[in-house]
MMTF fields as JSON, N, C-alpha, C and O atoms, coordinates in Angstrom:
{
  "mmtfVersion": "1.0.0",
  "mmtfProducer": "UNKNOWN",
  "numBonds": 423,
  "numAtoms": 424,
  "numGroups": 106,
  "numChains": 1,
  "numModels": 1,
  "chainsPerModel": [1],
  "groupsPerChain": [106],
  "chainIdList": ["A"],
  "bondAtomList": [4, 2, 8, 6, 12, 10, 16, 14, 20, 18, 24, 22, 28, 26, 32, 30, 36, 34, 40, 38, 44, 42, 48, 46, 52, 50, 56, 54, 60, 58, 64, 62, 68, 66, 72, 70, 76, 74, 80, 78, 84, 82, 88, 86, 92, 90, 96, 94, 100, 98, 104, 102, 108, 106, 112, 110, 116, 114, 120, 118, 124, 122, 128, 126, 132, 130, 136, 134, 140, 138, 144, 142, 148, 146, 152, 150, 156, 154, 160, 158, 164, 162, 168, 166, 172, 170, 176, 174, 180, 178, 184, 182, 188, 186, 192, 190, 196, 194, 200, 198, 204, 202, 208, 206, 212, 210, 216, 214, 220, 218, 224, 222, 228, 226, 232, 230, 236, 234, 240, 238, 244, 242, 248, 246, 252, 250, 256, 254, 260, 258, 264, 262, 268, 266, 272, 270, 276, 274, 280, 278, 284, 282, 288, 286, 292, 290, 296, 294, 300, 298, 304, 302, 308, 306, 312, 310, 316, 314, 320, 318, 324, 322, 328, 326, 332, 330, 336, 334, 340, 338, 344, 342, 348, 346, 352, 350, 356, 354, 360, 358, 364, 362, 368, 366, 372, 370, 376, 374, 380, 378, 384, 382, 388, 386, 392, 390, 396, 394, 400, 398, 404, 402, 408, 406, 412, 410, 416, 414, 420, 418],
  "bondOrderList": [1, 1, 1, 1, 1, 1, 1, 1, 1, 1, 1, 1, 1, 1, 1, 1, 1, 1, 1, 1, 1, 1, 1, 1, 1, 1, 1, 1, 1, 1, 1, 1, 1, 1, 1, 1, 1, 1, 1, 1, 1, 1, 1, 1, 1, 1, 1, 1, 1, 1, 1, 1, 1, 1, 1, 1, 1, 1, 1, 1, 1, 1, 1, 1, 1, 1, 1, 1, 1, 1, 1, 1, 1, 1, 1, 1, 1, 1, 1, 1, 1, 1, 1, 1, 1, 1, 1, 1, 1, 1, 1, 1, 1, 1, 1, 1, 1, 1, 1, 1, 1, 1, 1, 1, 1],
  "groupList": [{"groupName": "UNK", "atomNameList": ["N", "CA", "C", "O"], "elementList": ["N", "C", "C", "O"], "formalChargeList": [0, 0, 0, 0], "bondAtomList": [1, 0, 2, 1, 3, 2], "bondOrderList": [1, 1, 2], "singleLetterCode": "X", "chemCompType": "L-PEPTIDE LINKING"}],
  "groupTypeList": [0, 0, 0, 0, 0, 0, 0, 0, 0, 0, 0, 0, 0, 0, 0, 0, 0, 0, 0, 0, 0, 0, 0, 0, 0, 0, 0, 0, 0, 0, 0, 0, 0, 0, 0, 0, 0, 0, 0, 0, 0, 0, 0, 0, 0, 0, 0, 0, 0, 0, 0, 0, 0, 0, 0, 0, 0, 0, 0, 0, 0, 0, 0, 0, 0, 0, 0, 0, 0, 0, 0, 0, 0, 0, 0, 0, 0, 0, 0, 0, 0, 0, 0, 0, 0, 0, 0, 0, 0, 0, 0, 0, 0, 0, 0, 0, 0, 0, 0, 0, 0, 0, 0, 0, 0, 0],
  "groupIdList": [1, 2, 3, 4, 5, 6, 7, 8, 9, 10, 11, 12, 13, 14, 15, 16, 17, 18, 19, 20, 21, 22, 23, 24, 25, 26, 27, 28, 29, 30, 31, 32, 33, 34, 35, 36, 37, 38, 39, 40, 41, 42, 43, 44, 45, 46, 47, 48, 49, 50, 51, 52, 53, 54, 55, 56, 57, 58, 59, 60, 61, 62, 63, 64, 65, 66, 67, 68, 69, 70, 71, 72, 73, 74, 75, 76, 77, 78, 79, 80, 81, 82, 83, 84, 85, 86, 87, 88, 89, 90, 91, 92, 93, 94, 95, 96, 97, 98, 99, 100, 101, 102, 103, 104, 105, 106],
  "secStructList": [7, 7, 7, 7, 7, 2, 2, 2, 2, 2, 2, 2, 2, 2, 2, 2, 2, 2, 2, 2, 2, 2, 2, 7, 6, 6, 7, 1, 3, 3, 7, 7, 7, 7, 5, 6, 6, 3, 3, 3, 3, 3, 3, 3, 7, 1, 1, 1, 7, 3, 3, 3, 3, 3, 3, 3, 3, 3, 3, 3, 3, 6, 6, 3, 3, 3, 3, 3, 3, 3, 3, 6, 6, 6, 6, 3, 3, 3, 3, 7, 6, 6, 7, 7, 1, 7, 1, 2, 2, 2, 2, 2, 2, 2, 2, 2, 2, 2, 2, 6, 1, 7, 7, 7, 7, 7],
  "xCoordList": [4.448, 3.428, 3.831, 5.019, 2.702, 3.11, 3.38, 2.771, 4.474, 5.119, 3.259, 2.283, 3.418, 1.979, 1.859, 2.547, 0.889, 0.627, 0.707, 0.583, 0.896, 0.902, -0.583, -0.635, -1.653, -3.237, -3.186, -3.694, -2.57, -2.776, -2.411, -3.054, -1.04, 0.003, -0.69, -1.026, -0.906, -1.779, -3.135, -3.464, -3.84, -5.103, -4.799, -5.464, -3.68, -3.494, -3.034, -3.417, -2.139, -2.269, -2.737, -2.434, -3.875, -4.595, -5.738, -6.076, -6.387, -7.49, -6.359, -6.873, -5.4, -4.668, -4.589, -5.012, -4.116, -4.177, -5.555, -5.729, -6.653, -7.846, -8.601, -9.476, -8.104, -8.682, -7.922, -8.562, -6.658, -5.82, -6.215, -6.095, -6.767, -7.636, -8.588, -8.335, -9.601, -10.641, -10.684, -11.505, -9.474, -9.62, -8.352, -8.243, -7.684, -6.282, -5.422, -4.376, -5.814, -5.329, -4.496, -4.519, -3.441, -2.281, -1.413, -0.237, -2.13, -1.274, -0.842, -1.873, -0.123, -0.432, -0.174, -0.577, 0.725, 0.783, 1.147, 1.562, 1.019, 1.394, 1.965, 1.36, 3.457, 3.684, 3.653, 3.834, 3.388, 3.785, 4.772, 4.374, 6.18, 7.2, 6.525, 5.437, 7.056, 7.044, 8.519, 9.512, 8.198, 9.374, 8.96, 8.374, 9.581, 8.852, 7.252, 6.593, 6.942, 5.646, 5.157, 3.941, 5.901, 5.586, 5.448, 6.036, 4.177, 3.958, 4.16, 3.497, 5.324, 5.405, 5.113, 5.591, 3.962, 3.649, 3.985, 4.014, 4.274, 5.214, 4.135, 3.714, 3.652, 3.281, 4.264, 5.461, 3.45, 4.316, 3.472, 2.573, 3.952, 3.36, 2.987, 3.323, 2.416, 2.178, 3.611, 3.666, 4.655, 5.618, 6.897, 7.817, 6.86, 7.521, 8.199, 8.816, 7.737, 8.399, 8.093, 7.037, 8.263, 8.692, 8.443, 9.254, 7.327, 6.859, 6.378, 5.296, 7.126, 7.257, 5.668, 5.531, 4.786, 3.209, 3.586, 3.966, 3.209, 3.319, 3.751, 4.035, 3.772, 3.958, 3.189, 3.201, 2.653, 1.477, 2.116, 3.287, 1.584, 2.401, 1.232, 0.203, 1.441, 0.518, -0.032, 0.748, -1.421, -1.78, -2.444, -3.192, -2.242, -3.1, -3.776, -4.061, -4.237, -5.706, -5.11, -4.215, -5.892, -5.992, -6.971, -7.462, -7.281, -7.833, -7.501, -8.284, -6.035, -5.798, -4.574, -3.615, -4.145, -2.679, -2.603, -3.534, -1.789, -1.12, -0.565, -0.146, -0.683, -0.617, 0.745, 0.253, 1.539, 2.346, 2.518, 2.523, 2.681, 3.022, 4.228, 4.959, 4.812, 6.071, 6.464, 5.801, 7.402, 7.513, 8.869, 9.883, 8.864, 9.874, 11.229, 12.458, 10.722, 11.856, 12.51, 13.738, 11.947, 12.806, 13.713, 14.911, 12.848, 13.315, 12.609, 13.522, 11.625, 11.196, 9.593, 8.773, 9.43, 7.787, 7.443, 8.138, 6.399, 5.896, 4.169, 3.083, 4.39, 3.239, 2.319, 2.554, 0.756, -0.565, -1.323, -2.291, -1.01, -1.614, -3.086, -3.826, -3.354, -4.903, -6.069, -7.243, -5.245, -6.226, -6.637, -5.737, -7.946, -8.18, -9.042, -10.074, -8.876, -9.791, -8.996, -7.887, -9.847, -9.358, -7.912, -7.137, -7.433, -6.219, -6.783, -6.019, -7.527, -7.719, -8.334, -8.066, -8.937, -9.138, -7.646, -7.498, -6.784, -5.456, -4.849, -3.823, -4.88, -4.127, -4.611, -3.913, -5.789, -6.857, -6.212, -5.829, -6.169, -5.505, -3.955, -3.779, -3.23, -2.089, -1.613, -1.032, -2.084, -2.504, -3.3, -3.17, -4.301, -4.347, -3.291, -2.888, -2.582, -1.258, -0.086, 0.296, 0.357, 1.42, 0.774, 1.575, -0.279, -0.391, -1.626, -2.169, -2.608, -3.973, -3.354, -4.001, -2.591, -2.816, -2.287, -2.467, -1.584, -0.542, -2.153, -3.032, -2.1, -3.103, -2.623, -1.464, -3.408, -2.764, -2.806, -3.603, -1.816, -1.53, -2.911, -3.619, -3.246, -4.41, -4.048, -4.921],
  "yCoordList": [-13.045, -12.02, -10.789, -10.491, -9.963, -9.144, -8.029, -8.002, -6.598, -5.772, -4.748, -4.559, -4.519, -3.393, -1.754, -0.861, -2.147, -1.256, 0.225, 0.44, 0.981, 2.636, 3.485, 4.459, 2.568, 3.109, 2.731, 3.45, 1.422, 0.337, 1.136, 1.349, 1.692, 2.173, 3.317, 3.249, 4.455, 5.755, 5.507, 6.309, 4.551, 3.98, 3.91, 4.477, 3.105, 2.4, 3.345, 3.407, 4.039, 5.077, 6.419, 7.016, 6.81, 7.216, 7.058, 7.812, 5.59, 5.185, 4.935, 4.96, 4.77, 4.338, 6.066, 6.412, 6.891, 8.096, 8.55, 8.723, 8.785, 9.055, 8.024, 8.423, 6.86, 6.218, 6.418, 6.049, 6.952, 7.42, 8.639, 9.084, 9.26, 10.688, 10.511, 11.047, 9.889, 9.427, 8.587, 8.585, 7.687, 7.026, 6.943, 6.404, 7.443, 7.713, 8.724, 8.831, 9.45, 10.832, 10.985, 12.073, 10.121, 10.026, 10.164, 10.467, 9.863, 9.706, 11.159, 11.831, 11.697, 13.062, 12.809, 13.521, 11.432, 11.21, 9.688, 9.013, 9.07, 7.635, 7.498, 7.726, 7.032, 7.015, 5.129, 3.976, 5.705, 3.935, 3.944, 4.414, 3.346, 3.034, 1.895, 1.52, 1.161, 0.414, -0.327, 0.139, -1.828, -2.37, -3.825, -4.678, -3.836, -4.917, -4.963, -4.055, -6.553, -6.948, -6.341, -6.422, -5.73, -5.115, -4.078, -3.358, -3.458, -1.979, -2.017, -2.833, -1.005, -0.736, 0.705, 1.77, 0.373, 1.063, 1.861, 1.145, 3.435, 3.555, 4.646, 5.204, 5.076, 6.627, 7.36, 7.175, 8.269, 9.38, 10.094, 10.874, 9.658, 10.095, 11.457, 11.866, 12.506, 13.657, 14.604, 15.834, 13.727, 14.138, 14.227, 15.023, 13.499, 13.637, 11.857, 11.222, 11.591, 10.215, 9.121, 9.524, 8.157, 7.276, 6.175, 5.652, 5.385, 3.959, 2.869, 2.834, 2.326, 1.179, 0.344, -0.067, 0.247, -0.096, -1.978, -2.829, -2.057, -3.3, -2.773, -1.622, -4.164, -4.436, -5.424, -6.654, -4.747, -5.637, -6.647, -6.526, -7.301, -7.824, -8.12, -8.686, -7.665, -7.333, -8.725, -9.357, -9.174, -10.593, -10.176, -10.992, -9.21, -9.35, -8.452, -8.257, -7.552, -6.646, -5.505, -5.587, -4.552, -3.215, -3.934, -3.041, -4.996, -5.224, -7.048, -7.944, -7.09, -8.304, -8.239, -8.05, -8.306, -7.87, -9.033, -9.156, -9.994, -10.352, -9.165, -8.05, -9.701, -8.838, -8.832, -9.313, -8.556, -8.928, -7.794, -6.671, -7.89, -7.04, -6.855, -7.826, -5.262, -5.009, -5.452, -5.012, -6.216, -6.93, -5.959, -6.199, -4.822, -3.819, -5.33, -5.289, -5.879, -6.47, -7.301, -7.257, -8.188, -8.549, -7.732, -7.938, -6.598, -5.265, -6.372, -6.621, -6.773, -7.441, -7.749, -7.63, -8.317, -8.377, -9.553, -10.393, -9.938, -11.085, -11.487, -11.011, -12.237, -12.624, -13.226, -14.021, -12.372, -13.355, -13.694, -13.03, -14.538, -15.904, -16.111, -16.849, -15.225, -15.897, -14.653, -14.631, -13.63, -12.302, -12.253, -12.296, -12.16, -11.698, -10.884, -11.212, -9.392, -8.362, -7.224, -7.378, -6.178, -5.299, -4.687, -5.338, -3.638, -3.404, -1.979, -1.586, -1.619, -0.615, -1.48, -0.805, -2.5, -3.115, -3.797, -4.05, -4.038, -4.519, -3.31, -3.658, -2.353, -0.863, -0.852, -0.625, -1.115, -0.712, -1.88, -1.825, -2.896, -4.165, -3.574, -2.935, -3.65, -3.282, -1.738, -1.788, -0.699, 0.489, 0.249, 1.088, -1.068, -0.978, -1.123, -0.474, -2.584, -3.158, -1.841, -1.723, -1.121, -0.107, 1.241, 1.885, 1.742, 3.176, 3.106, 4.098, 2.112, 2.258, 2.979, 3.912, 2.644, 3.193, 4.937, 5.723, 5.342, 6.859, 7.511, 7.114, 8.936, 9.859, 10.926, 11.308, 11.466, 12.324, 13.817, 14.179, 14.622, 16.065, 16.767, 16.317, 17.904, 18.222, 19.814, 20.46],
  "zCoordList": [-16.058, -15.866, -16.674, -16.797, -17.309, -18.044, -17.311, -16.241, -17.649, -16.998, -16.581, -17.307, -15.758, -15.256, -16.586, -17.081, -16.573, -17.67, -16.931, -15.725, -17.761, -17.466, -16.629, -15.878, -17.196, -16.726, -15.77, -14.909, -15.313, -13.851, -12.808, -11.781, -13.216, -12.41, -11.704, -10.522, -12.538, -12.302, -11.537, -10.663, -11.8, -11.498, -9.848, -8.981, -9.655, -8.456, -7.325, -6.157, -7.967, -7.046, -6.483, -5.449, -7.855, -7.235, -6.241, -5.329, -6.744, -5.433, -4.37, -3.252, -4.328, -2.602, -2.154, -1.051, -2.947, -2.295, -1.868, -0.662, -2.787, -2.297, -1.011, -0.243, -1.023, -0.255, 1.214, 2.199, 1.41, 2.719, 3.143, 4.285, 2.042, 2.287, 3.307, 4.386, 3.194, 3.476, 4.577, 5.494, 4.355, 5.93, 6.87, 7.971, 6.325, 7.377, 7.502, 6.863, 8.279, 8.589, 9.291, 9.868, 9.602, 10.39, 9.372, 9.574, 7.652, 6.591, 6.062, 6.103, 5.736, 4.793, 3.306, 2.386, 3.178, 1.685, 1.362, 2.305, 0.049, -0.23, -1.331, -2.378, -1.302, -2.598, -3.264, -2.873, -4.155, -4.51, -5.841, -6.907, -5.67, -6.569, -7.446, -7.008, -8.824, -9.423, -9.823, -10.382, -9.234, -9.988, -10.348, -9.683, -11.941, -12.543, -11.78, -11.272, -11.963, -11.64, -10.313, -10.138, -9.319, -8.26, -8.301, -9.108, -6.972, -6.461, -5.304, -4.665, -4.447, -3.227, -2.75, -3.14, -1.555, -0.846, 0.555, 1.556, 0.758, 1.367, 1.974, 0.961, 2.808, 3.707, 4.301, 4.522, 4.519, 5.267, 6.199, 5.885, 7.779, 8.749, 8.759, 7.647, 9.474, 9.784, 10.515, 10.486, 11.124, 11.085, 9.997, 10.182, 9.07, 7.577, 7.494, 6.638, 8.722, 8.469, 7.647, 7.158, 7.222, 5.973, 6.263, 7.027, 5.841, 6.68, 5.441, 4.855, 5.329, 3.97, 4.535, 5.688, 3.651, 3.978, 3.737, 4.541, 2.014, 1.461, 0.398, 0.066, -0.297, -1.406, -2.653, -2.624, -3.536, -4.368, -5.365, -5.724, -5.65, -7.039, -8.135, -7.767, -9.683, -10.008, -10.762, -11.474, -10.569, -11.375, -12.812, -13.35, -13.297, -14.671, -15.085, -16.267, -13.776, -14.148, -13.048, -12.206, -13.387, -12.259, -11.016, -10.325, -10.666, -9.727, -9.479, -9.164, -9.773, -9.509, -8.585, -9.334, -7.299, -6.579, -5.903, -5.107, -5.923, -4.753, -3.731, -4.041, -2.549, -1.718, -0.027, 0.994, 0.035, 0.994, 1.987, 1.484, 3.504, 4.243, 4.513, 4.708, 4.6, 5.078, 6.497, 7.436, 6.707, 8.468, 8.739, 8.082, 9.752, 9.974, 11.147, 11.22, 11.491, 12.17, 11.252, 11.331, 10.241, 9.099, 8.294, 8.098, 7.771, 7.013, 5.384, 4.597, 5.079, 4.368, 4.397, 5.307, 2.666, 3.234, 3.348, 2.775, 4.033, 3.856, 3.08, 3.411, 2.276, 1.143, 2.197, 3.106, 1.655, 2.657, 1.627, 1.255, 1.206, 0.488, 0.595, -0.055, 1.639, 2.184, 2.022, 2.392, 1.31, 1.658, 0.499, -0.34, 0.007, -1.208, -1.318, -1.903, -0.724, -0.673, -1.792, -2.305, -1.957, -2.696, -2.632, -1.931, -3.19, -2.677, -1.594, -0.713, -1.703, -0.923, 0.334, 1.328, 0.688, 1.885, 2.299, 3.495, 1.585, 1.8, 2.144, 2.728, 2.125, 2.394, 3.966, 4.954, 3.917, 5.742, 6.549, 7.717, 5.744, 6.911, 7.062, 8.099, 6.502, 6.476, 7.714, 8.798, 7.057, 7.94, 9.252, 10.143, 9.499, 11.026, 11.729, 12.694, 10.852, 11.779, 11.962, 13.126, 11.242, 11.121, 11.642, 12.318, 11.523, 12.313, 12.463, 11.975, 13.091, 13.542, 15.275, 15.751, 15.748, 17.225, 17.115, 18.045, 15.728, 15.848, 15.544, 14.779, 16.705, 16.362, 15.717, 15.881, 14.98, 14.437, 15.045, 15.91, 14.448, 15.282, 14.895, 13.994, 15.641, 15.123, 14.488, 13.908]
}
């Protein structure tokens, strides 16, 4: 697979930031690292804390990700083979499982 291009990279994380804007306000920020063929996704609660999301892996295109969830009792992710929604609907699945129940401070 070829290394993720520079536009992809920028691309990607800006719709994940604008899209945490918009729908998850427990979030105050998202960073996403790059290594090799992978993007990992990490938030940061409203208290400053540090919550490893997923991790993408990139197939080809700005809209091609394999997609895996971070499992905190492994300390690892696990690949879902079966999801093939956007990455920003993969951010909402992901974000229900990890902070759909945290409210946020007001």
């Amino acid at each position: 697979m070829p290394a993720i291009p520079e536009s992809t990279k920028i691309s990607l994380a800006q719709r994940l930031r604008e899209h945490a804007k918009l729908k998850w306000p427990q979030l105050t920020a998202v960073d996403v690292r790059y290594r090799g063929q992978f993007a990992y996704v990490t938030g940061e609660l409203t208290d400053g804390d540090q919550m490893p999301l997923m991790r993408l892996r990139y197939g080809g295109s700005a809209h091609r990700w394999g997609t895996a969830i971070y499992v905190a009792s492994s300390n690892s992710y696990e690949s879902q083979v079966w999801f093939s929604g956007s990455t920003e609907e993969a951010f909402d699945f992901v974000c229900d499982i990890h902070i759909g129940t945290i409210t946020p401070k007001p």
